[in-house]
C-alpha positions as CSV (number, residue, x, y, z in Angstrom):
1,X,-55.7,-60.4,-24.5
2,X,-59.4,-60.1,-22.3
3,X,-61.1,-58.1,-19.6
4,X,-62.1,-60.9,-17.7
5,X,-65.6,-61.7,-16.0
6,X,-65.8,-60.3,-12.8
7,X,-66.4,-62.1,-10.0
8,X,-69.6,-61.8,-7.9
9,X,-67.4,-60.5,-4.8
10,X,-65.1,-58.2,-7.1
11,X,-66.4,-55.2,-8.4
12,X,-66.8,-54.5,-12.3
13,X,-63.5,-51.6,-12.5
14,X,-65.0,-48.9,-14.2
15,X,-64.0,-48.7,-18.2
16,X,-61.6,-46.1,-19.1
17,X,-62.5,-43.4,-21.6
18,X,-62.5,-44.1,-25.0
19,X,-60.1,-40.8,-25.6
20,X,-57.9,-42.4,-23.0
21,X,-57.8,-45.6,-24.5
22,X,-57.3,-44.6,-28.4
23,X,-54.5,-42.7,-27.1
24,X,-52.7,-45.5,-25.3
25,X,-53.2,-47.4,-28.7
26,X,-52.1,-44.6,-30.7
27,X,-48.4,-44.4,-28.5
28,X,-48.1,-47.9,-29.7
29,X,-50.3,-51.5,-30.7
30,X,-48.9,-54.4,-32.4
31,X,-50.5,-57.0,-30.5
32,X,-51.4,-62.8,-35.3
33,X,-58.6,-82.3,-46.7
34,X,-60.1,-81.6,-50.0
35,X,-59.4,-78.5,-51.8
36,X,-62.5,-77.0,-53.0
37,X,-62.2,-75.0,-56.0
38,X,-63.7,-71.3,-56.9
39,X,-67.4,-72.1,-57.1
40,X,-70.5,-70.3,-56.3
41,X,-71.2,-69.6,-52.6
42,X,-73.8,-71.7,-51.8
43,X,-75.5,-70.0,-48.1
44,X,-75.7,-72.4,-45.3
45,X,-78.5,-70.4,-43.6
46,X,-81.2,-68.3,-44.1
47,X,-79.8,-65.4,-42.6
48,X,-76.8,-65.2,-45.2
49,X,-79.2,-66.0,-48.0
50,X,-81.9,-63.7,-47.4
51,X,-79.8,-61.0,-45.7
52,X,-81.0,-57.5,-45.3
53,X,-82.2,-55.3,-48.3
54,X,-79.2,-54.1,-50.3
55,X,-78.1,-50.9,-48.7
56,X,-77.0,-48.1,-52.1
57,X,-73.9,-47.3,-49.9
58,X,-71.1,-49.6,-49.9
59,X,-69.9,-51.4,-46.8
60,X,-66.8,-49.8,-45.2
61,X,-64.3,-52.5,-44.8
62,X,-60.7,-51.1,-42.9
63,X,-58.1,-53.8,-43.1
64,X,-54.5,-53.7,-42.4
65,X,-52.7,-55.0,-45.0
66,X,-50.5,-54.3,-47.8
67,X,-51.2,-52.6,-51.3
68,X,-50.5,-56.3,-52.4
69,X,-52.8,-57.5,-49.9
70,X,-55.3,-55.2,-51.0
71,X,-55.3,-56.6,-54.7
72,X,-56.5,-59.9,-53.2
73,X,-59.2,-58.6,-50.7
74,X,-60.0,-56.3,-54.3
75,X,-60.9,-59.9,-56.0
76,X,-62.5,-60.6,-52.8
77,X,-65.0,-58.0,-53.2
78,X,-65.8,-58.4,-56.4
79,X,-67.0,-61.6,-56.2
80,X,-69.0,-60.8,-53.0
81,X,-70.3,-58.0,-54.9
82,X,-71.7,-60.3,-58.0
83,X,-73.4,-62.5,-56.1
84,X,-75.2,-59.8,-53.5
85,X,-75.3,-56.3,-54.9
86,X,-73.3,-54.9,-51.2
87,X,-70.7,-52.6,-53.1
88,X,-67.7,-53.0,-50.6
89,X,-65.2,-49.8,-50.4
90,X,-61.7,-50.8,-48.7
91,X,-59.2,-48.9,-46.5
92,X,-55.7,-50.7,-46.3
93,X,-52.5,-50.0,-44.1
94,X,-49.7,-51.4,-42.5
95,X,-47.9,-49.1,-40.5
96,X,-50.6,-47.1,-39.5
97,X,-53.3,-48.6,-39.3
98,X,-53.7,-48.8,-35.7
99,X,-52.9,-45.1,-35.8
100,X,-55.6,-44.0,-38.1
101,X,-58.4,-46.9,-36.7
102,X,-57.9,-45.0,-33.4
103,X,-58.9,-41.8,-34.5
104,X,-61.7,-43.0,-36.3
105,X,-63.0,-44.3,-32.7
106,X,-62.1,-40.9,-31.1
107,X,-64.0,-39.4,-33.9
108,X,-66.8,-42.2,-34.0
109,X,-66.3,-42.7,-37.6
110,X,-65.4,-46.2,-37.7
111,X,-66.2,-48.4,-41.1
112,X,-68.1,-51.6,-40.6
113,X,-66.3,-54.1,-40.5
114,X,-62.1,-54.4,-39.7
115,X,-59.9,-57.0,-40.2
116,X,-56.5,-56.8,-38.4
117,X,-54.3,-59.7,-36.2
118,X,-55.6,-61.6,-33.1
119,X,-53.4,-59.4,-30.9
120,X,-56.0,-56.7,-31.3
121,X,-58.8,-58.7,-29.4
122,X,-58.2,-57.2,-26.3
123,X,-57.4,-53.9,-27.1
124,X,-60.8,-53.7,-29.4
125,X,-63.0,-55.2,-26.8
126,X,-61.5,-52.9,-24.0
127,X,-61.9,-49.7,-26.3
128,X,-65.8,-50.8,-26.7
129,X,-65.6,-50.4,-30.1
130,X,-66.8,-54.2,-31.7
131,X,-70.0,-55.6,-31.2
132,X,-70.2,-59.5,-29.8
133,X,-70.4,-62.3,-31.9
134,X,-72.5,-64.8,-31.9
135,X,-71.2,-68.4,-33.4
136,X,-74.6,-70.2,-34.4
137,X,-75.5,-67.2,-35.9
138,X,-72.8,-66.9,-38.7
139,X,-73.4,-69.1,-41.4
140,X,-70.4,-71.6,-41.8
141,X,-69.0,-71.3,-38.2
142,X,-69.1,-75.4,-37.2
143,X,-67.0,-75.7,-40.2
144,X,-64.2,-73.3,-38.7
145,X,-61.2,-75.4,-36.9
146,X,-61.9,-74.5,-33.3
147,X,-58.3,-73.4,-32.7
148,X,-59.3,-70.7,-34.8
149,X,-62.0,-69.7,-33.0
150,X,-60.2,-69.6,-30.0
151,X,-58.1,-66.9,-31.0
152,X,-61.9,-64.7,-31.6
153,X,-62.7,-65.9,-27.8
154,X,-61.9,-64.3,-24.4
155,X,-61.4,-66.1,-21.5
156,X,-64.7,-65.7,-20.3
157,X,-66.1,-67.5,-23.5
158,X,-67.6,-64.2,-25.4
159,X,-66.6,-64.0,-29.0
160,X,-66.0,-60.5,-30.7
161,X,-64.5,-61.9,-34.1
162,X,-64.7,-64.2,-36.5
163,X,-61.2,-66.0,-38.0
164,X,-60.6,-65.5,-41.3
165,X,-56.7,-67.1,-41.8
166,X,-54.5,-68.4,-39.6
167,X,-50.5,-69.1,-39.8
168,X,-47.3,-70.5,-37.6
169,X,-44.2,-69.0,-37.8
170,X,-41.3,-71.7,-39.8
171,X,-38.0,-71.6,-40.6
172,X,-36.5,-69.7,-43.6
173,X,-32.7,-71.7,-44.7
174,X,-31.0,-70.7,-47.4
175,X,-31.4,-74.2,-49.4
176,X,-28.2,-73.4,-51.4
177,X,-25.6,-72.2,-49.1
178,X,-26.8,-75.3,-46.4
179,X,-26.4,-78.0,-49.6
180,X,-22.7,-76.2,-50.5
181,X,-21.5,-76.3,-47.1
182,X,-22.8,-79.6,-46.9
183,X,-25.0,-79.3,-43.5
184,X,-27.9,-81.0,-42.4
185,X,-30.9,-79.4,-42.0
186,X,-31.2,-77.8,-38.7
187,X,-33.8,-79.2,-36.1
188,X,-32.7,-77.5,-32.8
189,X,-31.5,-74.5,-31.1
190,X,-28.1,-75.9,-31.3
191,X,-28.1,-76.6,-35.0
192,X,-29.3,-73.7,-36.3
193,X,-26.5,-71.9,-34.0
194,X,-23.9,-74.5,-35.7
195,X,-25.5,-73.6,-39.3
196,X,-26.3,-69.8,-38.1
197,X,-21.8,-69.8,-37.8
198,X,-20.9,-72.1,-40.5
199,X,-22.8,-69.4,-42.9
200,X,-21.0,-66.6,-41.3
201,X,-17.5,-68.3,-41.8
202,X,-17.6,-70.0,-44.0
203,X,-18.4,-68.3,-47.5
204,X,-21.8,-70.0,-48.8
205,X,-22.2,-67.8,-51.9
206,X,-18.6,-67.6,-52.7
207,X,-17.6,-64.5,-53.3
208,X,-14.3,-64.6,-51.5
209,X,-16.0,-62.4,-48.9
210,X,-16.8,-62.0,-45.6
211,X,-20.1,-60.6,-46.5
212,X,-22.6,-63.7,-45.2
213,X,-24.3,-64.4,-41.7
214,X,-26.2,-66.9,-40.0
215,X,-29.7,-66.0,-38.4
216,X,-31.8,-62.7,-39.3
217,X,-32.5,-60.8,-35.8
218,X,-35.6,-58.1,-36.1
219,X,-34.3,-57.0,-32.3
220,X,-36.3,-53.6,-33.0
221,X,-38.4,-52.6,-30.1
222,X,-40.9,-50.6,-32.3
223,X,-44.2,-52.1,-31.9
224,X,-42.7,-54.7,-29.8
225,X,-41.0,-56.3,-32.7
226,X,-38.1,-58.0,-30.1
227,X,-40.5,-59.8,-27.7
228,X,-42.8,-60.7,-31.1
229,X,-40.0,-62.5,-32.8
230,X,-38.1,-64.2,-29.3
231,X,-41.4,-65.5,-28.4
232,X,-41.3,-69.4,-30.5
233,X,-38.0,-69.4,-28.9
234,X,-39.2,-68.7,-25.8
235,X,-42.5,-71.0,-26.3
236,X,-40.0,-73.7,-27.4
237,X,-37.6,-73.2,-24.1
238,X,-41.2,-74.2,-22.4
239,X,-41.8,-70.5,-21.4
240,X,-44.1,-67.4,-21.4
241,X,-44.5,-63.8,-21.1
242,X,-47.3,-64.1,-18.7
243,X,-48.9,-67.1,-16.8
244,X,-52.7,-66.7,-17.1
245,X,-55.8,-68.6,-15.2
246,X,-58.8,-69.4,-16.3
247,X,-60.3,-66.0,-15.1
248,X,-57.8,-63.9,-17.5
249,X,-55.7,-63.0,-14.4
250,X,-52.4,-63.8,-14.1
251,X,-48.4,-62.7,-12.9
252,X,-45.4,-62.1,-15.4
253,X,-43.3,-65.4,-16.4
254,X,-40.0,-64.2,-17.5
255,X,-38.3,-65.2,-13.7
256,X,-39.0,-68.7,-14.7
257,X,-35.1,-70.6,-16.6
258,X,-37.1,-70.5,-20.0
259,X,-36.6,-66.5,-20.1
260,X,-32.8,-67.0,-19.4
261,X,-32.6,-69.9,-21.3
262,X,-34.0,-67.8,-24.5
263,X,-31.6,-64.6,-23.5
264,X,-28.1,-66.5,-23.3
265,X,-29.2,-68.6,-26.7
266,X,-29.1,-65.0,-28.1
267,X,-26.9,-63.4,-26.3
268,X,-24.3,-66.3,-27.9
269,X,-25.6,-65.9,-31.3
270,X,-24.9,-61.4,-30.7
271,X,-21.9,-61.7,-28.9
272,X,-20.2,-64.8,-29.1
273,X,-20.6,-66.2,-32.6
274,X,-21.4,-63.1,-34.1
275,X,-23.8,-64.6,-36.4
276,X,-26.5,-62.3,-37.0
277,X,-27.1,-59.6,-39.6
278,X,-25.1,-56.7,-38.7
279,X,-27.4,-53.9,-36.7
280,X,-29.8,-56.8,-35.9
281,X,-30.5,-55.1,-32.2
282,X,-32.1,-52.4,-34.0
283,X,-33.7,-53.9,-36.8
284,X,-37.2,-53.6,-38.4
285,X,-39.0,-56.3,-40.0
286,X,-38.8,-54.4,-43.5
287,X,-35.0,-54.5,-42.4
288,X,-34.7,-57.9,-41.4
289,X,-36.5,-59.1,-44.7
290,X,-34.3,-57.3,-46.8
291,X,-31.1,-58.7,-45.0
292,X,-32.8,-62.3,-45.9
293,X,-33.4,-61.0,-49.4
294,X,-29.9,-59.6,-50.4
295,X,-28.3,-62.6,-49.2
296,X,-26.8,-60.9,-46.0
297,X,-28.2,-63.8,-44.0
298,X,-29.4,-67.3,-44.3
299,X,-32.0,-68.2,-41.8
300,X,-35.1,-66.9,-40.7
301,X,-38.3,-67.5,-38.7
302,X,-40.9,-65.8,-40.1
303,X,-44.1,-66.0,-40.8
304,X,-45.4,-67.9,-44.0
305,X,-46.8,-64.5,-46.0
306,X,-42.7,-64.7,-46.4
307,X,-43.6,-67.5,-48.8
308,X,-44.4,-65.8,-51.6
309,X,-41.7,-62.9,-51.2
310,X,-39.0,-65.5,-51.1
311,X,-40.2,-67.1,-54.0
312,X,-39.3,-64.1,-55.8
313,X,-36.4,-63.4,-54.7
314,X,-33.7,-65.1,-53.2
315,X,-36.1,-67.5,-55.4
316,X,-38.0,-70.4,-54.4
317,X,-35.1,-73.0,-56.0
318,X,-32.8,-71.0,-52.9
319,X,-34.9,-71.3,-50.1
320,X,-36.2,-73.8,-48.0
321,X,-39.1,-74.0,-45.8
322,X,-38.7,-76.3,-42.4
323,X,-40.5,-76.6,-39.3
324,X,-39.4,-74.4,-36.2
325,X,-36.1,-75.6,-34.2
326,X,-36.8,-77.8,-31.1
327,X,-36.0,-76.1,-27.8
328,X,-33.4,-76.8,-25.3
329,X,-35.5,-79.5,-23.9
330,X,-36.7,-81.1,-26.9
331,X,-40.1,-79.0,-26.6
332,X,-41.6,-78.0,-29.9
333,X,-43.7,-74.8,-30.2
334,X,-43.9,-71.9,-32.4
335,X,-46.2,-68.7,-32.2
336,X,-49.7,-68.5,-34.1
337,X,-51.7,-66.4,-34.5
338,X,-54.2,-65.3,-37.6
339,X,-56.6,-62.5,-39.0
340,X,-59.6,-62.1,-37.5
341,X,-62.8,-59.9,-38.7
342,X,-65.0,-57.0,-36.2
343,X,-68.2,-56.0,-36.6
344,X,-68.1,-52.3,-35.3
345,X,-70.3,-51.6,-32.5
346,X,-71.8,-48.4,-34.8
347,X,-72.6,-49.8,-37.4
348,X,-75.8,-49.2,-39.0
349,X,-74.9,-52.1,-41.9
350,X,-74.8,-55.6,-39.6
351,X,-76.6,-57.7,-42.0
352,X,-74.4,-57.1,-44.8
353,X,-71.5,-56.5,-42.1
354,X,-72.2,-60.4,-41.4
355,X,-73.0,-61.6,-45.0
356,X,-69.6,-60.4,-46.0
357,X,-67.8,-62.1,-43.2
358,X,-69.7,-65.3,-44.1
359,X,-68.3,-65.0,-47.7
360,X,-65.0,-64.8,-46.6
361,X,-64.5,-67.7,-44.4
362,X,-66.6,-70.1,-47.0
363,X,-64.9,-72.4,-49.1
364,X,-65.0,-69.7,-52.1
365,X,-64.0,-66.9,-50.3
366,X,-61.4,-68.7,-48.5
367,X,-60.1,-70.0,-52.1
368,X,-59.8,-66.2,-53.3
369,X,-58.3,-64.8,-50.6
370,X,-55.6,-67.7,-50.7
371,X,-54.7,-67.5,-54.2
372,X,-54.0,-64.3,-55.2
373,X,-54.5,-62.1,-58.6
374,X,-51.2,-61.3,-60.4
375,X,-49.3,-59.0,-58.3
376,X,-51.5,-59.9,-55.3
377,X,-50.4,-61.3,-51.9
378,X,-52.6,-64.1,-50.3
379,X,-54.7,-63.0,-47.1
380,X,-56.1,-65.9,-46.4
381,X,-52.8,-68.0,-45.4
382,X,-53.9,-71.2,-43.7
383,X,-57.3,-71.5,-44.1
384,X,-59.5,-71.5,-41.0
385,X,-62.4,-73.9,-43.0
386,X,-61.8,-77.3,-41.8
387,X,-63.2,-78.0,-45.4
388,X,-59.8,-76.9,-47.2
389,X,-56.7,-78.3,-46.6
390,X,-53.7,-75.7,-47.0
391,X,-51.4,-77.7,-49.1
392,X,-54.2,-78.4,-51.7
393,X,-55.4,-75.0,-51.5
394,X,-51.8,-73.5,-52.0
395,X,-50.9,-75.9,-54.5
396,X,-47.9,-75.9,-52.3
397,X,-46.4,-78.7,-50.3
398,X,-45.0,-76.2,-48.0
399,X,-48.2,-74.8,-46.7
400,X,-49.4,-78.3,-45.4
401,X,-45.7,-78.3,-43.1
402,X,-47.0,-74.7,-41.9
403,X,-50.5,-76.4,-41.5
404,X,-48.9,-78.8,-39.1
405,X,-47.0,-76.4,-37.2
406,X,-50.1,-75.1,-36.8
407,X,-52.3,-77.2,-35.8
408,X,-49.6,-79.6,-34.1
409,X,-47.3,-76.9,-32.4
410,X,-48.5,-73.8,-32.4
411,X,-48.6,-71.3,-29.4
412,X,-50.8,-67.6,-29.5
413,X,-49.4,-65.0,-27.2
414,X,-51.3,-64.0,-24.2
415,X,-54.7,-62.6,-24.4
416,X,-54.8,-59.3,-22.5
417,X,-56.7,-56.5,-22.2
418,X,-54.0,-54.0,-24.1
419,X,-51.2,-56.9,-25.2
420,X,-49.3,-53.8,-27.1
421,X,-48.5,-52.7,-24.0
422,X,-47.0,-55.6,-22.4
423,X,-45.6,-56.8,-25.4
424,X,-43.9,-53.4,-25.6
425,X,-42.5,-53.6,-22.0
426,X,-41.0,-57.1,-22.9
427,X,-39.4,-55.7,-25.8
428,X,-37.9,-52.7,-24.4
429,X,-36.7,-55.3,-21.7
430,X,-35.1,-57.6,-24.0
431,X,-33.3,-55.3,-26.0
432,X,-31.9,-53.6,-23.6
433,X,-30.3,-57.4,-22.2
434,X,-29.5,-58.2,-25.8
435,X,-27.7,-54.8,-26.6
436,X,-25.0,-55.3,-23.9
437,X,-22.4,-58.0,-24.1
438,X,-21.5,-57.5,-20.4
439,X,-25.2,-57.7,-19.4
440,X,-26.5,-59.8,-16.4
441,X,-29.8,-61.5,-18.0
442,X,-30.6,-63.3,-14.5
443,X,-31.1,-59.8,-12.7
444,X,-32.7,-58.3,-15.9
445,X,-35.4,-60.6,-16.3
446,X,-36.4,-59.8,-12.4
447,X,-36.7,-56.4,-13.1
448,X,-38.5,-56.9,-16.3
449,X,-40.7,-59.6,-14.7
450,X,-41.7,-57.1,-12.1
451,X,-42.3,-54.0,-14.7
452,X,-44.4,-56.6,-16.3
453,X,-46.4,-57.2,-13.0
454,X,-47.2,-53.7,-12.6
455,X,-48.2,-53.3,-16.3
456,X,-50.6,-56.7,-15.4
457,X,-51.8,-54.7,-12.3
458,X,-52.8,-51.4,-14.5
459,X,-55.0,-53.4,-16.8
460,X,-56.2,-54.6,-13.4
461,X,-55.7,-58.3,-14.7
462,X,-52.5,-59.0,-12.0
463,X,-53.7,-62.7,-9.8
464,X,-52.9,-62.4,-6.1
């Protein structure tokens, strides 16, 4: 999400503190065909092969991500290491990260380089805190899928990131119970509501109880979690949380049938059907992955880190992997998003800063980061070098469907100067729609459109 150009007539609003803005952040930011093998890293320009002399302190690197994660971007290192003498030294987080990054930027002790989700775009840019980026100038760049890079660009065309891994959410079915029951494999909204009832009444692990549901809900409005996870429903109803033009201003979308559309599917599955996990309204992710897990529910849409976790356990022979749900309409979308690497505006290391990002998105550094140590996750999911093709690179048929859900279907959330923020407002809204049977969505969404429209206005981004 962007500050956007001004326009010669409108002037440039004056950028709030950097305090002011880490503060905001710190209340709440959650706003993502040949398989080359491990080989040397051969540069592709003379900046990444002669780089800068080799610095004897190691490049600070913040990325949030798991300790599993971290076991990956470990191997990562090491290899980057070997081949250029830059020690790297990592900090890694999930729940806090956004937390602690801010108070490194109130205290101006930021690392060098940071690797979080394209939702953080905005926010970075408008903090001041990441330096521009120039594309001809990182080695590798014309061999990155432009989709990718588009989630690096604001609407006025400057680049502050490089892409590093990209993914699309799909559909998580409980292979097993579906085949028992003897149920096709859903395809739209109203078959994975018939499948999403069938679980819940039907038995599927038979254990004589009435212990199984149909669709995992994460309908927790901490960091936004509610509007993050309705969003490829309502991309699929042919909807948005905010219309933008091609200035980066724009008005709230959720008046338009696509937000009530997306409510009363829902609202059916909560109150009707009863086919969610129970306590799905307040649900966490770490929640809602566990009720998939434990075989509490059956269905999921997720993204495809869930891959590996699933594989584990339910186990991989249990679960399926299937392309998003058509919408009402027949409209086929699901969100995307991806990793993306900073440079920090402070840094005294850019050379190696840049060499290290290089690395990562070439053909061996995307190869690392997607196939993980033992006990590693991967970071790199779908790979953002148009020389690798995920389902090669995965060794995994399943990452070439999220490839194509990608590429094919896939639908990034807003670019705003602080999308946290709105995302957060949406959230709050939808919850409180979702939580109450005797709710009128209609009249909901048009107060939540219009708490959306003065959020737009703050960030001074609200078209006329």
């Amino acid at each position: 999400m962007s500050l956007p150009a001004p326009s010669p007539t409108t002037a440039r609003p004056r950028r709030a503190s950097l305090r002011g803005l880490a503060q905001g952040w710190l209340w709440g930011c959650a706003w993502v065909s040949l398989c080359v093998g491990v080989g040397a890293f051969t540069p592709a320009a003379p900046a990444l092969a002669q780089g800068a002399a080799v610095d004897t302190k190691p490049l600070r690197i913040w990325t949030r991500s798991s300790k599993d994660g971290r076991k990956t971007y470990d191997a990562i290192a090491a290899a980057f290491t070997a081949q250029t003498g830059v020690r790297v030294v990592y900090f890694n987080a999930t729940t806090d990260f956004e937390q602690r990054l801010a108070r490194a930027a109130v205290g101006r002790d930021l690392p060098d380089i940071i690797i979080n989700d394209g939702g953080s775009l905005g926010q970075f840019v408008s903090m001041g805190i990441v330096a521009p980026i120039q594309r001809a100038e990182i080695a590798g760049s014309a061999d990155l899928h432009e989709r990718a890079w588009r989630t690096a660009t604001l609407p006025d065309g400057r680049v502050f990131a490089v892409p590093t891994s990209a993914q699309a959410h799909v559909l998580f079915v409980r292979k097993d119970w579906r085949e028992k029951l003897g149920l096709p494999a859903p395809r739209t909204w109203d078959d994975v509501a018939a499948l999403a009832r069938a679980f819940t009444e039907r038995d599927p692990d038979g254990n004589g109880r009435a212990d199984t549901y149909g669709l995992v809900l994460p309908g927790s409005t901490a960091r936004g979690y509610t509007a993050w996870y309705l969003s490829s429903f309502l991309f699929q109803a042919g909807g948005d949380f905010v219309r933008l033009g091609a200035d980066g201003h724009g008005r709230a979308a959720l008046n338009e049938p696509a937000a009530e559309q997306t409510l009363a599917f829902f609202k059916r599955l909560l109150c009707v059907d009863k086919s969610v996990q129970p306590g799905a309204i307040n649900a966490s992710t770490q929640e809602a992955n566990r009720a998939f897990i434990s075989g509490q529910a059956g269905i999921y849409l997720s993204g495809p880190y869930h891959i590996a976790l699933f594989d584990r356990e339910p186990g991989a022979a249990k679960v399926e992997v299937l392309p998003a749900p058509a919408g009402p309409g027949g409209g086929r979308a699901t969100l995307a998003g991806g990793e993306l690497a900073f440079i920090s505006k402070t840094t005294q290391r850019r050379a190696d800063a840049q060499r290290f990002i290089e690395f990562l998105i070439s053909p061996q550094g995307q190869t690392l980061g997607a196939r993980p140590p033992k006990g590693g996750l991967p970071v790199v999911r779908l790979p953002v070098n148009r020389q690798l093709a995920a389902g090669s690179l995965h060794a995994d048929p399943r990452w070439a469907l999220v490839s194509d859900e990608y590429l094919q279907h896939g639908k990034a959330l807003p670019l705003l100067p602080n999308a946290s923020r709105v995302q957060q407002v949406v959230a709050d809204g939808f919850n409180a729609t979702l939580a109450r049977c005797n709710s009128n969505i209609s009249q909901d969404l048009q107060a939540l459109n219009r708490k959306v429209d003065a959020e737009l206005a703050k960030q001074r981004v609200l078209a006329p």
